[in-house]
MDAnalysis code that builds the backbone (N, CA, C; Angstrom):
import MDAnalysis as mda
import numpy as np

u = mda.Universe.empty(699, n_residues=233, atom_resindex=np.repeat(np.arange(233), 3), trajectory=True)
u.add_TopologyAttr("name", ["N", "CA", "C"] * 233)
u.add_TopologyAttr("resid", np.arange(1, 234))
u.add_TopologyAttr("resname", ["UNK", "UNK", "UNK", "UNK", "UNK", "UNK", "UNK", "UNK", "UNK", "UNK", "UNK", "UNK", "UNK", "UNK", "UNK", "UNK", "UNK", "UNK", "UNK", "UNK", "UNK", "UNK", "UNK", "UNK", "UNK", "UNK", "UNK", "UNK", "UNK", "UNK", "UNK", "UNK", "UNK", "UNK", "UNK", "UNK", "UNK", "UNK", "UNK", "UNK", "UNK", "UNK", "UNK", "UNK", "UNK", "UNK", "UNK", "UNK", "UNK", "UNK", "UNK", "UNK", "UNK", "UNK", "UNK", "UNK", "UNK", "UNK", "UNK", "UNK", "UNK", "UNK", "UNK", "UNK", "UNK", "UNK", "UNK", "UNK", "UNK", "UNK", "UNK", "UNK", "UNK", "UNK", "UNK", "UNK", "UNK", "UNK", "UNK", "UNK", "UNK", "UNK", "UNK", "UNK", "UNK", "UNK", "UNK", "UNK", "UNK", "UNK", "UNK", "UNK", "UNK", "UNK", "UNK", "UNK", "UNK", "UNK", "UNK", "UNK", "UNK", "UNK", "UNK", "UNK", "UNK", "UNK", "UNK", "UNK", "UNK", "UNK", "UNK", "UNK", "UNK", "UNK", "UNK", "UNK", "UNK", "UNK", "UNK", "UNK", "UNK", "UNK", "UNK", "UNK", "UNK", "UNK", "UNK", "UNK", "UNK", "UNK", "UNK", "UNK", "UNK", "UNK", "UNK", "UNK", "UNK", "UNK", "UNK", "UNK", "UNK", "UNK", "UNK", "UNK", "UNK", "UNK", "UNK", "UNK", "UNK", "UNK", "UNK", "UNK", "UNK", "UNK", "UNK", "UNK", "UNK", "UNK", "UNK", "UNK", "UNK", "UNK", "UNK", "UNK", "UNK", "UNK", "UNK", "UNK", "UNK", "UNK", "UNK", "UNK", "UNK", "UNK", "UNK", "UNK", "UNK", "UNK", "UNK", "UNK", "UNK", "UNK", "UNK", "UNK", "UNK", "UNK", "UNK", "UNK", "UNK", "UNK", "UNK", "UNK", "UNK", "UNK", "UNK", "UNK", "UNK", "UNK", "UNK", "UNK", "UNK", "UNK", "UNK", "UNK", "UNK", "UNK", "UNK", "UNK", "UNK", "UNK", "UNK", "UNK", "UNK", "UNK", "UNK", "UNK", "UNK", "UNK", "UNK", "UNK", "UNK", "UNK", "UNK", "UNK", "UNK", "UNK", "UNK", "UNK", "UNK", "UNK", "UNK", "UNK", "UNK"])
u.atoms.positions = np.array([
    [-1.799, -28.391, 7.894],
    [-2.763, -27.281, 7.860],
    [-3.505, -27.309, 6.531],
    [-4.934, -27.242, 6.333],
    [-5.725, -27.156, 5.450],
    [-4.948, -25.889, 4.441],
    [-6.013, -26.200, 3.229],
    [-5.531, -25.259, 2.267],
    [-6.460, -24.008, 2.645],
    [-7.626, -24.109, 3.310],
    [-8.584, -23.001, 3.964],
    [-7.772, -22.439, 5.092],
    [-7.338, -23.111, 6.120],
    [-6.808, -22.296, 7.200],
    [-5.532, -22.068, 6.667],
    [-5.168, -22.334, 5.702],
    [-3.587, -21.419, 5.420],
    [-3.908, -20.359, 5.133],
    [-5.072, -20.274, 3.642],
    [-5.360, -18.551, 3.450],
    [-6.315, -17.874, 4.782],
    [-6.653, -18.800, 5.309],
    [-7.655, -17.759, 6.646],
    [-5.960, -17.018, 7.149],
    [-4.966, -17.700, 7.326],
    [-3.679, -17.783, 8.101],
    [-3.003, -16.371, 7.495],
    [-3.191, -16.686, 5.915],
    [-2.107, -15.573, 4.995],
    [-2.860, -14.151, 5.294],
    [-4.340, -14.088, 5.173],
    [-5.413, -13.101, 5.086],
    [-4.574, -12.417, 6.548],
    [-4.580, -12.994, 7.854],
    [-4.670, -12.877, 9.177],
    [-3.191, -12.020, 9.241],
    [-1.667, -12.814, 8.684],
    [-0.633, -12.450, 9.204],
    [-0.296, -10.929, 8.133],
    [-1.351, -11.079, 7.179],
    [-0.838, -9.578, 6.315],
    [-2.031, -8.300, 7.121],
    [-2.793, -8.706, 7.957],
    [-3.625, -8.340, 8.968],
    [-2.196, -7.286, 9.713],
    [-1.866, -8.554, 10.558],
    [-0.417, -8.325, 11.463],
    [0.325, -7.196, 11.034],
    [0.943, -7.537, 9.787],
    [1.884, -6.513, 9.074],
    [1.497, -5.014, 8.748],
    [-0.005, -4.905, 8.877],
    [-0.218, -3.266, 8.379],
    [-0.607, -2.769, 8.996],
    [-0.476, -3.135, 10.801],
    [-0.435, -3.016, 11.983],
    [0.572, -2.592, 12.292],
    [1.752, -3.074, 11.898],
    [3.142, -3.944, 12.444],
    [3.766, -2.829, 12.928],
    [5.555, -3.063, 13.164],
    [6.531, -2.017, 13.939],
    [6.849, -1.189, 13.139],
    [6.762, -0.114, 13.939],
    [6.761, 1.526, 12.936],
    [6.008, 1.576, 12.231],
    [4.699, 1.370, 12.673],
    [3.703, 1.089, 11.266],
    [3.041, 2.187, 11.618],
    [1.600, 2.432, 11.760],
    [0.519, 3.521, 11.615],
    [-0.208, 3.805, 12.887],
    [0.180, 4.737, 13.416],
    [-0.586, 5.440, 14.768],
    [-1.957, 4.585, 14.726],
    [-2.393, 4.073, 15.632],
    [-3.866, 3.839, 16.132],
    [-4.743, 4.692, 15.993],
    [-6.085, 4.764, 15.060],
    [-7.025, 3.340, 14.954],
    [-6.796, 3.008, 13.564],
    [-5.188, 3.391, 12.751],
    [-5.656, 3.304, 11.737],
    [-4.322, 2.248, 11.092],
    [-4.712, 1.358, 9.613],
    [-3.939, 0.594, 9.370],
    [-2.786, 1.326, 8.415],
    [-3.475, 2.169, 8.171],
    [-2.950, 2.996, 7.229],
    [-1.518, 3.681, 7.388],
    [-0.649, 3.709, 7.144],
    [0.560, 4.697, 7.949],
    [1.115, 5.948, 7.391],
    [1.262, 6.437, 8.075],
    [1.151, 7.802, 7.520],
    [3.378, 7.974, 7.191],
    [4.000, 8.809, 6.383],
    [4.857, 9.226, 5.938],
    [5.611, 10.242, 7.022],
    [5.610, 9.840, 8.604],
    [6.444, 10.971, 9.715],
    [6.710, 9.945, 10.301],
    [8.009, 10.350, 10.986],
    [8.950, 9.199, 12.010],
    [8.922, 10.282, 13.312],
    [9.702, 10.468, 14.187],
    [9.753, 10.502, 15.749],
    [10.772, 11.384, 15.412],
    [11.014, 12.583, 15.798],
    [12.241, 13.419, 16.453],
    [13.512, 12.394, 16.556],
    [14.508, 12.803, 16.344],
    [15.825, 12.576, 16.671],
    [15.670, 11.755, 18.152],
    [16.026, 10.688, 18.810],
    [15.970, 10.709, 20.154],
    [14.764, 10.414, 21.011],
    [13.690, 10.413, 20.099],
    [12.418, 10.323, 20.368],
    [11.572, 9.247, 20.877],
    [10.997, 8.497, 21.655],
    [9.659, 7.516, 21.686],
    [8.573, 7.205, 21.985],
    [8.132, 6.037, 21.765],
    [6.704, 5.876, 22.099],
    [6.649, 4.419, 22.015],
    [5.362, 4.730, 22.344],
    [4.473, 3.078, 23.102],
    [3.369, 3.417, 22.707],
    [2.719, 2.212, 21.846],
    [1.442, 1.886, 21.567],
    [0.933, 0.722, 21.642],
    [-0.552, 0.881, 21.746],
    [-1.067, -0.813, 22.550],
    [-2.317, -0.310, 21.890],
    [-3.111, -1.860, 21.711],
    [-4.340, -1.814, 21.028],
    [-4.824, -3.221, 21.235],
    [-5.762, -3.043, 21.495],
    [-6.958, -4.461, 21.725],
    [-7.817, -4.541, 20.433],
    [-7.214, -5.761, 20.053],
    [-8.063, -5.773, 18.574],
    [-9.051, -6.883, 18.330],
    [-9.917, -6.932, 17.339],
    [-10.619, -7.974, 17.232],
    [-11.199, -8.241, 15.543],
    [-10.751, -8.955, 14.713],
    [-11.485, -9.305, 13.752],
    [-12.185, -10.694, 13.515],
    [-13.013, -10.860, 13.212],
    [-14.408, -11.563, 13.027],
    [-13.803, -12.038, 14.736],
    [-13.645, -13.576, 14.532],
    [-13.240, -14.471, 15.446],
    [-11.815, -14.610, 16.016],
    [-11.535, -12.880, 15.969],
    [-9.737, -13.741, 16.280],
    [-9.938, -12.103, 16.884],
    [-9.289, -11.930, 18.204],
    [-9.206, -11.098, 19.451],
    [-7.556, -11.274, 20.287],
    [-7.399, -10.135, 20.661],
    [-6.062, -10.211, 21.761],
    [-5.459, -8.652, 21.472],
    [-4.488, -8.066, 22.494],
    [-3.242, -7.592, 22.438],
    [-2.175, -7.342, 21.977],
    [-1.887, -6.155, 21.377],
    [-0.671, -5.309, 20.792],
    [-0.103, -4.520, 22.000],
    [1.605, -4.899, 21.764],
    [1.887, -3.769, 22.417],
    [3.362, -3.320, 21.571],
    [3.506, -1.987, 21.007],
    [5.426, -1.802, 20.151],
    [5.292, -0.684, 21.078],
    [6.991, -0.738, 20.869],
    [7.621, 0.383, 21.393],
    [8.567, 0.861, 20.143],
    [8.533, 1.969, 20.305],
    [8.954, 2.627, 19.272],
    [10.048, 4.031, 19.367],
    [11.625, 3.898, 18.890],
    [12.334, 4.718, 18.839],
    [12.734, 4.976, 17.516],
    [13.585, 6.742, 17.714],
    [14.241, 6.955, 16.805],
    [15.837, 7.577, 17.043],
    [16.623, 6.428, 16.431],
    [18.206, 6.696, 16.957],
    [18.803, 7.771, 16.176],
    [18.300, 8.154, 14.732],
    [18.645, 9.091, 13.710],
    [18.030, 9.667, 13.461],
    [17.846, 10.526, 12.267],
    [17.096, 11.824, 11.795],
    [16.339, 11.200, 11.028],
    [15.252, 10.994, 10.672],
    [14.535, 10.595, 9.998],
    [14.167, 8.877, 9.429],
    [14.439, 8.201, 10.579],
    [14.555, 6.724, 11.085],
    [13.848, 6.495, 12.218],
    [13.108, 5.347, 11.911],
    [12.014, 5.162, 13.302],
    [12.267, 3.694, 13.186],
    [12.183, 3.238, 14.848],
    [12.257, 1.436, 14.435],
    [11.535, 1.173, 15.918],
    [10.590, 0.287, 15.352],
    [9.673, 0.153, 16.470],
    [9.840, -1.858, 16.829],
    [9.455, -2.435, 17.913],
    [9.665, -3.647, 18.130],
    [8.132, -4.122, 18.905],
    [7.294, -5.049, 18.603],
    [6.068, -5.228, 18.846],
    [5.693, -6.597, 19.058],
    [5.106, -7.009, 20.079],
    [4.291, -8.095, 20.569],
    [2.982, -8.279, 20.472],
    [2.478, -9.815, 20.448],
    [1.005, -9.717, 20.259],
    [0.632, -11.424, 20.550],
    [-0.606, -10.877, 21.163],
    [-1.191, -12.695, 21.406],
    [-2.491, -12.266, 20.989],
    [-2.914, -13.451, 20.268],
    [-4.006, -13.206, 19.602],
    [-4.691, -14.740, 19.563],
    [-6.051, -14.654, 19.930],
    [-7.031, -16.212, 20.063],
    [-8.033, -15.929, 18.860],
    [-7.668, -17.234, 17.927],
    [-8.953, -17.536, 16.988],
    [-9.619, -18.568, 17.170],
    [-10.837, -18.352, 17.759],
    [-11.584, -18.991, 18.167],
    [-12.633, -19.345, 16.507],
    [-12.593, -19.764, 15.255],
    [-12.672, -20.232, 14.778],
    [-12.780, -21.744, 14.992],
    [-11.721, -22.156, 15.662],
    [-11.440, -23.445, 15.987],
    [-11.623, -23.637, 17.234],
    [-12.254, -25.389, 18.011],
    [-12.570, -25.296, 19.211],
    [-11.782, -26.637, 19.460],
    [-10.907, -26.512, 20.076],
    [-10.375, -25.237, 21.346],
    [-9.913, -24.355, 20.622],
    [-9.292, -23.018, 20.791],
    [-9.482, -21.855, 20.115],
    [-7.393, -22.015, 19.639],
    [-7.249, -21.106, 18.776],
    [-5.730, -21.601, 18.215],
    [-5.170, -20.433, 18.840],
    [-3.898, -20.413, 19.030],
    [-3.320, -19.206, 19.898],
    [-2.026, -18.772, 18.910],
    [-2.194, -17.320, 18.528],
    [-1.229, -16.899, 17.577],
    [-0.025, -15.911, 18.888],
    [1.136, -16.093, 18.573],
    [2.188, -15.295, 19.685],
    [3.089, -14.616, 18.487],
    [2.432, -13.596, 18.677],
    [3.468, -12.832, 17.348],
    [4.253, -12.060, 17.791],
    [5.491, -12.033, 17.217],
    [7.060, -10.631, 17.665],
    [7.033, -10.146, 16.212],
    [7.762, -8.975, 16.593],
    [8.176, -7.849, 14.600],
    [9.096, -7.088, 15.186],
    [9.708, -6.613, 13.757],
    [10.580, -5.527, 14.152],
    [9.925, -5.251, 12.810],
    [10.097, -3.925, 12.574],
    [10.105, -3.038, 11.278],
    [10.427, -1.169, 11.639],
    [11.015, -0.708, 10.412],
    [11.909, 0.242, 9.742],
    [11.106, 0.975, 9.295],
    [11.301, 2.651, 9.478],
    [10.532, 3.482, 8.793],
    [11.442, 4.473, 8.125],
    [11.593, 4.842, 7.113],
    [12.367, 6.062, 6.698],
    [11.454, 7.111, 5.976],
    [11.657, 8.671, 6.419],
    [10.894, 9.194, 6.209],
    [11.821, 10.866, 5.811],
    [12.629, 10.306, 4.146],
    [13.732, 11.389, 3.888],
    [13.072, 13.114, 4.317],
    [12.300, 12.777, 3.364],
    [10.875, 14.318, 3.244],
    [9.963, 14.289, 4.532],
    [10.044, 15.467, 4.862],
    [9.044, 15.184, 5.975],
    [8.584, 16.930, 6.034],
    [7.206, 17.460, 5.835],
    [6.842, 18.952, 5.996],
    [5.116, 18.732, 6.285],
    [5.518, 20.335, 7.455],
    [4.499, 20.652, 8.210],
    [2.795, 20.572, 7.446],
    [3.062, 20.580, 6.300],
    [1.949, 21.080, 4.845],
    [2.666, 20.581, 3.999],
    [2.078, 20.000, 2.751],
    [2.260, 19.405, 1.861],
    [2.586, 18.358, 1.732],
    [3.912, 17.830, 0.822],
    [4.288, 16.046, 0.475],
    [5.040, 15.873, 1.730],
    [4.786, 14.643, 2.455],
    [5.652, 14.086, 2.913],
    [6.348, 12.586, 2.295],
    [6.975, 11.654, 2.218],
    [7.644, 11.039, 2.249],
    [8.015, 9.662, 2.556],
    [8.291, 8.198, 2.416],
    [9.194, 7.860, 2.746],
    [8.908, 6.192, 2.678],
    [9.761, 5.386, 3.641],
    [9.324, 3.750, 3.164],
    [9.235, 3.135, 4.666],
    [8.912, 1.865, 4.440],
    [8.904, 1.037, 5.617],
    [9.151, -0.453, 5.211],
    [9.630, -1.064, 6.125],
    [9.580, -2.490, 5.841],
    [9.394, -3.030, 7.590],
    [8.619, -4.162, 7.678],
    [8.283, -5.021, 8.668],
    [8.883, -6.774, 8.328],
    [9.110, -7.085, 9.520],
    [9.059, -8.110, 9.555],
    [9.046, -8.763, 10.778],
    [7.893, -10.364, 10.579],
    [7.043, -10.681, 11.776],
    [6.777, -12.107, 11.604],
    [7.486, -12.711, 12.996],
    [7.674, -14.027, 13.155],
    [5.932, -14.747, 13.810],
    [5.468, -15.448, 13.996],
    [4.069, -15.893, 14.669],
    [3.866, -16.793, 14.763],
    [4.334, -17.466, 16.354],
    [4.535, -18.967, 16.774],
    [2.892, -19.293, 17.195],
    [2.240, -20.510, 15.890],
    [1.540, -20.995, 15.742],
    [0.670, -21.933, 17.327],
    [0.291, -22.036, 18.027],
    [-0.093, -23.099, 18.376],
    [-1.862, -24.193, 18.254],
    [-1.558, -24.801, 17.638],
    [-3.110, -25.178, 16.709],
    [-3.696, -26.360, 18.070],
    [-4.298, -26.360, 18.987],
    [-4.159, -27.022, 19.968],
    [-5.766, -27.837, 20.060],
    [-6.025, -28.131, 18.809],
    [-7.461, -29.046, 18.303],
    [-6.561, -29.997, 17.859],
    [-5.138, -29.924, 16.901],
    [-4.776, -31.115, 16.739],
    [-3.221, -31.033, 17.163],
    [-3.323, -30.210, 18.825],
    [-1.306, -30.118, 19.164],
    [-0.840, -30.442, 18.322],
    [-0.829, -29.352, 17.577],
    [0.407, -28.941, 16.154],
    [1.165, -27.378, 16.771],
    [2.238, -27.242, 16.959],
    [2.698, -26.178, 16.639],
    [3.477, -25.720, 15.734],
    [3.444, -24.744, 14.447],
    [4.689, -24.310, 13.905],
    [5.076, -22.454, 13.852],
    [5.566, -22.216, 12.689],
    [6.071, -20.591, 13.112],
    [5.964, -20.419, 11.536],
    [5.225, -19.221, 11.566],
    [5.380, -18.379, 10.193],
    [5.954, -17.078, 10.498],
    [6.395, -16.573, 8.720],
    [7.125, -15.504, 8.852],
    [6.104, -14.884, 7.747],
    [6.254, -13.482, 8.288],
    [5.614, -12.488, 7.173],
    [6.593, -11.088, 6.910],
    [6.778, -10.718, 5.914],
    [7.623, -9.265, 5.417],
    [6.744, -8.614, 4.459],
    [6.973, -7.456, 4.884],
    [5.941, -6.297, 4.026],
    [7.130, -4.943, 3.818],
    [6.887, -4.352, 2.702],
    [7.901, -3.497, 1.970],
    [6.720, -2.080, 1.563],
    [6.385, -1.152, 2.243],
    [6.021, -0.412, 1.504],
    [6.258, 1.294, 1.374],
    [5.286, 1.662, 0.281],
    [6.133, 3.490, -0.054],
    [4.883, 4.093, 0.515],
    [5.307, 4.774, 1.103],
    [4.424, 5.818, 1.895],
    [4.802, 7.443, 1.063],
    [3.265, 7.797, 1.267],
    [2.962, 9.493, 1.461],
    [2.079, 9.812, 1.866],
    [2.064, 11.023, 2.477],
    [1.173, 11.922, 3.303],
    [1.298, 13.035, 2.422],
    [-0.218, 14.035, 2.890],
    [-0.216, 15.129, 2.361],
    [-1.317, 16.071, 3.469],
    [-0.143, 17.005, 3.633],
    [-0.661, 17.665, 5.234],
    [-1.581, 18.642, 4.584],
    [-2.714, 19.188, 4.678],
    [-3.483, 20.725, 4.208],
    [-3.345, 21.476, 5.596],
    [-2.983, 23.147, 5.070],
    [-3.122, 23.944, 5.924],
    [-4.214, 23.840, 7.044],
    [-5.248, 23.531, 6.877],
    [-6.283, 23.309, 7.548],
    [-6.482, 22.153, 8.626],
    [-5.455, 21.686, 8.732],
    [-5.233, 20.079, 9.308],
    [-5.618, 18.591, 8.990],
    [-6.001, 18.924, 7.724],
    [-7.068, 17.587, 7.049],
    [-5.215, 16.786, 6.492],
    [-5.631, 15.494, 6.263],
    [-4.346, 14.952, 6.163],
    [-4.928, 13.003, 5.513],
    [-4.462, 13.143, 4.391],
    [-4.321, 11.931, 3.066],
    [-3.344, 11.063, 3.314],
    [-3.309, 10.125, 3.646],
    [-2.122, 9.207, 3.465],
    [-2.056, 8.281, 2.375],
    [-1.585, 7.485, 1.586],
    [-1.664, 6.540, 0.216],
    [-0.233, 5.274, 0.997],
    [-0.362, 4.124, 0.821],
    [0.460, 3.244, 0.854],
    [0.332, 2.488, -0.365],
    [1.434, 1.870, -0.854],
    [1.399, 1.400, -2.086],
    [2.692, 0.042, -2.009],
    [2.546, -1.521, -1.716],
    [3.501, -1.882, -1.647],
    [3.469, -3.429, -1.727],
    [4.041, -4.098, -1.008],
    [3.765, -5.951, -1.055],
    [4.335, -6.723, -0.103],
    [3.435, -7.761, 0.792],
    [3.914, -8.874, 1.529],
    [4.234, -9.914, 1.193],
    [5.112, -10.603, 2.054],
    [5.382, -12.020, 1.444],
    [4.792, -12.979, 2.902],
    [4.235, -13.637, 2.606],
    [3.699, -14.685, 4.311],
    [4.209, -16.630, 3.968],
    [5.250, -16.882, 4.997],
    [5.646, -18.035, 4.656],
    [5.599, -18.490, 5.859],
    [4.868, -20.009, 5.726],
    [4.242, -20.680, 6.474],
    [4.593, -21.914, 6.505],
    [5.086, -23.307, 7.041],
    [5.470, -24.363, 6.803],
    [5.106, -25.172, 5.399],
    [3.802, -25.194, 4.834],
    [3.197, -25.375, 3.058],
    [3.068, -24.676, 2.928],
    [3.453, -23.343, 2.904],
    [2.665, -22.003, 1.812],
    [3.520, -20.770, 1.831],
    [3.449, -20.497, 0.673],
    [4.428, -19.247, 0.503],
    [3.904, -18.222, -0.047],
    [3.491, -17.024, -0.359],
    [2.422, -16.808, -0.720],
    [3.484, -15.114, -0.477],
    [2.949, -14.259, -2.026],
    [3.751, -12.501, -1.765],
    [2.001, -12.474, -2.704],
    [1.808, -10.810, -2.240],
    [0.666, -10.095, -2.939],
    [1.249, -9.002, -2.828],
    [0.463, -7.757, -3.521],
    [0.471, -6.919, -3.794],
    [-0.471, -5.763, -2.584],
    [-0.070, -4.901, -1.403],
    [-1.159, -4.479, -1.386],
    [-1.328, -2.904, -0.820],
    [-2.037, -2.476, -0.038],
    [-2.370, -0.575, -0.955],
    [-3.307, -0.316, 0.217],
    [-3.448, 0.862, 0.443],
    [-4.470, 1.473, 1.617],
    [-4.198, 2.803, 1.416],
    [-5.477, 3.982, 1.269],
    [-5.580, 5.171, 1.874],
    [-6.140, 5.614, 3.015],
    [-5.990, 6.459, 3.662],
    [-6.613, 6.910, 4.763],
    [-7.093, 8.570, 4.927],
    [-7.557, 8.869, 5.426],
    [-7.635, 10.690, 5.639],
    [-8.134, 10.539, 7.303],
    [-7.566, 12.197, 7.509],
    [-8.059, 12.431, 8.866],
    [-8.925, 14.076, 8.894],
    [-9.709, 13.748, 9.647],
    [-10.339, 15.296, 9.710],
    [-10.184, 15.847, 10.983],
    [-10.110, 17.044, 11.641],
    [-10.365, 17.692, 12.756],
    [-11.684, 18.075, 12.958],
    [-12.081, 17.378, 13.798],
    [-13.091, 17.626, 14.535],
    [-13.166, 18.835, 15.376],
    [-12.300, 18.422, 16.227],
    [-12.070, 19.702, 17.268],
    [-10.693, 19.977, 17.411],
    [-10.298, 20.500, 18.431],
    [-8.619, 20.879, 18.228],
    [-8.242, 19.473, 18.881],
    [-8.969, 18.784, 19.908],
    [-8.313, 17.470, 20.337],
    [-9.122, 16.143, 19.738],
    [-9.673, 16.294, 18.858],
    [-10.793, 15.025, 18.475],
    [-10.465, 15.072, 16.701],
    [-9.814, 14.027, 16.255],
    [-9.655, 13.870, 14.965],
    [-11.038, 12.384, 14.529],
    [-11.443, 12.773, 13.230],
    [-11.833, 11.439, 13.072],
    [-11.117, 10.826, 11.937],
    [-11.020, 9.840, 11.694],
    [-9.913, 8.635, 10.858],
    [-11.008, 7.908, 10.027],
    [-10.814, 7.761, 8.595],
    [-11.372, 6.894, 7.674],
    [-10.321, 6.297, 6.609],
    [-10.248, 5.024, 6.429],
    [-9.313, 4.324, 5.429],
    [-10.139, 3.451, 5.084],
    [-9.269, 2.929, 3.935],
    [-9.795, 2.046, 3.423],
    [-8.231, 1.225, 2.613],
    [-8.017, 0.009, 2.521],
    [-7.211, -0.954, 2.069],
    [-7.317, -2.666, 2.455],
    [-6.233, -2.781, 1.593],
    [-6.516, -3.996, 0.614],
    [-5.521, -4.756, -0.055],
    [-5.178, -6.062, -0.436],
    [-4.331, -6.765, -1.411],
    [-5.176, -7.478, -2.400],
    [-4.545, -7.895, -2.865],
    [-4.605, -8.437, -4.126],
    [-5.292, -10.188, -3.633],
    [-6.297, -10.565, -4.376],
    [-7.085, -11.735, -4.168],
    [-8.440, -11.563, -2.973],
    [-8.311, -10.612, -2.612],
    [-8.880, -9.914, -1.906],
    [-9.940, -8.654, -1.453],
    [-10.889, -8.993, -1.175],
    [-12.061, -7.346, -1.803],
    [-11.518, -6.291, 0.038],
    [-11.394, -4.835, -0.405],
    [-10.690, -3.972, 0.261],
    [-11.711, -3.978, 1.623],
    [-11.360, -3.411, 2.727],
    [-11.366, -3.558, 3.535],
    [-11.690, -2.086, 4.180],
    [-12.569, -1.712, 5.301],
    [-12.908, -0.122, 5.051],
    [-13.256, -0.144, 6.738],
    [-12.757, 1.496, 7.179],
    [-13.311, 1.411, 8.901],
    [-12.696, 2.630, 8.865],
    [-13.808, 3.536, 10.104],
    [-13.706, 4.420, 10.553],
    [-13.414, 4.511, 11.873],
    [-12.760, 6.034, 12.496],
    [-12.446, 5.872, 13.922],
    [-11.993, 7.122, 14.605],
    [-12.265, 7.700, 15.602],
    [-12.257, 8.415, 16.559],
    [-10.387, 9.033, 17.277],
    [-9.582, 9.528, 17.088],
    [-8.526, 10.000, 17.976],
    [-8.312, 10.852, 18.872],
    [-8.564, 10.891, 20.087],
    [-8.501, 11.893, 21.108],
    [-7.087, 11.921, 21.748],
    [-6.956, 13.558, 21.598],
    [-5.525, 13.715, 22.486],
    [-6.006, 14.176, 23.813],
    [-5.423, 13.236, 24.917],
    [-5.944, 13.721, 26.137],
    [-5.029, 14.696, 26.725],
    [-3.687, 14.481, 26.481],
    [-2.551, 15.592, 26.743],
    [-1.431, 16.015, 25.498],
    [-0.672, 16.573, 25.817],
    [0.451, 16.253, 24.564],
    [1.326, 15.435, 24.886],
    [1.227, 14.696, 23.398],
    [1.663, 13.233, 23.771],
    [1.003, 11.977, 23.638],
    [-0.112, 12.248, 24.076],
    [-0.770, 11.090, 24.558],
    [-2.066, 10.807, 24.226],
    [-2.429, 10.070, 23.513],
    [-3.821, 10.038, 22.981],
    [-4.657, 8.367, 22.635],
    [-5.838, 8.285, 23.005],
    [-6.312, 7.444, 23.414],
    [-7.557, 7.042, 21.780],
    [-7.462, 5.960, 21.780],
    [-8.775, 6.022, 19.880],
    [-9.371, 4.639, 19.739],
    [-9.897, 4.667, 18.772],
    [-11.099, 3.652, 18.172],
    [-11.150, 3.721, 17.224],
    [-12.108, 2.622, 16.613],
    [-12.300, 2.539, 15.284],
    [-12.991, 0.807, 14.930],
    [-13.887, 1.223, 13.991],
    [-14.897, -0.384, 13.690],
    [-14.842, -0.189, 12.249],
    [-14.643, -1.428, 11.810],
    [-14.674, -1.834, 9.994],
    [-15.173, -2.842, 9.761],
    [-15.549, -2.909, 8.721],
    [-15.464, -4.081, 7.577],
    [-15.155, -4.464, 6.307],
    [-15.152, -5.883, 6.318],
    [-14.566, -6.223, 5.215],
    [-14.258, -7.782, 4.564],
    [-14.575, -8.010, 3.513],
    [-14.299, -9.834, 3.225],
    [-15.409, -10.214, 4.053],
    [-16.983, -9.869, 4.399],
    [-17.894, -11.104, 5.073],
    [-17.543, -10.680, 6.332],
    [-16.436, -9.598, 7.082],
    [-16.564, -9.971, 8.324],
    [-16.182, -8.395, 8.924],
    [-16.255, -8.746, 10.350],
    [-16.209, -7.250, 11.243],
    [-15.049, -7.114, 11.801],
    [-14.318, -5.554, 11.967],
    [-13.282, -5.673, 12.988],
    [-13.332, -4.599, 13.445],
    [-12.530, -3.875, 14.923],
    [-12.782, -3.305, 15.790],
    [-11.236, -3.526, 16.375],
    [-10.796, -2.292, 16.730],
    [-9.619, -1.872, 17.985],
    [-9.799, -0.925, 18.699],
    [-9.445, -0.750, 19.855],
    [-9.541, 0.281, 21.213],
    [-7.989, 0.456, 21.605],
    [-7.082, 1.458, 21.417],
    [-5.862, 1.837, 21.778],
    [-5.347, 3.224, 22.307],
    [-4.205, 3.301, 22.312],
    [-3.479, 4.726, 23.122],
    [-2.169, 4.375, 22.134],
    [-1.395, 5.894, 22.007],
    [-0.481, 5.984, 21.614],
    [0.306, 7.600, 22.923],
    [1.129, 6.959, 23.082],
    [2.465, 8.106, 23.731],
    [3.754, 8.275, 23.240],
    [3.759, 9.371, 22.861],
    [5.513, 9.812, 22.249],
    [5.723, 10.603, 23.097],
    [7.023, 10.139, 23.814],
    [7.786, 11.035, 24.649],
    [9.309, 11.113, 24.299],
])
């Protein structure tokens, strides 16, 4: 693998990770500092697309303890960069702990991911498997009013058959109420070697429970875009 498509590769799988299991309600990368009720779950799915690389998310997501969330997530993803196009098959598990958790004010807590992504490069039938781990500290900050700040602050490591590669990296987000069922979502994040990354997006709750969203960004020279649903039951 080139020394270009490794970092297109590293850029892509720390992509993955701030996505990843137990990571951040849809449309946003950002994750917010609340886990799931005792007993609790959900399912989320999202059709994503940045510049040239498109496909399918789907985690499921429980919580066996009080303030523990662990979600498990799939994904196929085509970068058509390359012709014939390269096919990424990604699995994760990742951990949320969320000691503090209140209706208004600080919330709390950490996460860690980790995410395997069986390569297949099929311009020169190569296949191999990278691993990526991400460690980060989360907070939220709820206002009476429903407006709501999130800050992540933390670091990946992406290891790849030549390349090993940890950064540093960070995202805020806010949400506003629109209406009582229409939030809109703005973040912005980023690592290190890297210029930050910014997109806005739409959350509609169609029932309780269940809510359907969007969202388009940019960032680094290029465009991205997801269409998803999230359900906690």
């Amino acid at each position: 693998m080139s020394k270009t498509h490794g970092h297109k590769f590293v850029i892509f799988g720390l992509g993955l990770i701030l996505a990843a299991p137990a990571s951040a309600e849809p449309p946003m990368h950002v994750d917010d500092a609340g886990v799931l009720g005792k007993g609790g779950m959900k399912i989320e799915g999202a059709w994503l697309r940045d510049d040239k690389m498109r496909g399918p998310e789907l985690l499921f997501g429980f919580a066996p303890f009080d303030a523990l969330e662990i979600g498990i997530a799939v994904s196929r993803v085509s970068d058509r960069v390359l012709d014939p196009a390269r096919w990424l098959t990604g699995t994760g598990i990742g951990f949320k702990w969320a000691p503090l958790q209140n209706e208004t004010g600080w919330s709390l807590g950490l996460s860690f991911a980790f995410d395997r992504t069986r390569v297949d490069e099929r311009a020169t039938a190569t296949k191999y498997t990278s691993h990526e781990a991400a460690f980060f500290a989360l907070a939220t900050y709820r206002f009476a009013h429903g407006q709501v700040t999130h800050l992540n602050l933390g670091a990946t490591r992406s290891m790849s058959p030549d390349e090993r590669v940890t950064v540093g990296a960070w995202g805020a987000g806010y949400e506003h109420p629109l209406t009582e069922a229409i939030k809109l979502t703005a973040e912005i994040f980023g690592a290190e070697q890297a210029r930050p990354d910014k997109a806005i997006g739409l959350r509609y709750t169609v029932f309780e429970g269940f809510k359907v969203s969007g969202a388009l960004g940019r960032g680094n020279g290029r465009s991205f875009m997801q269409a998803g649903f999230a359900w906690e039951f």
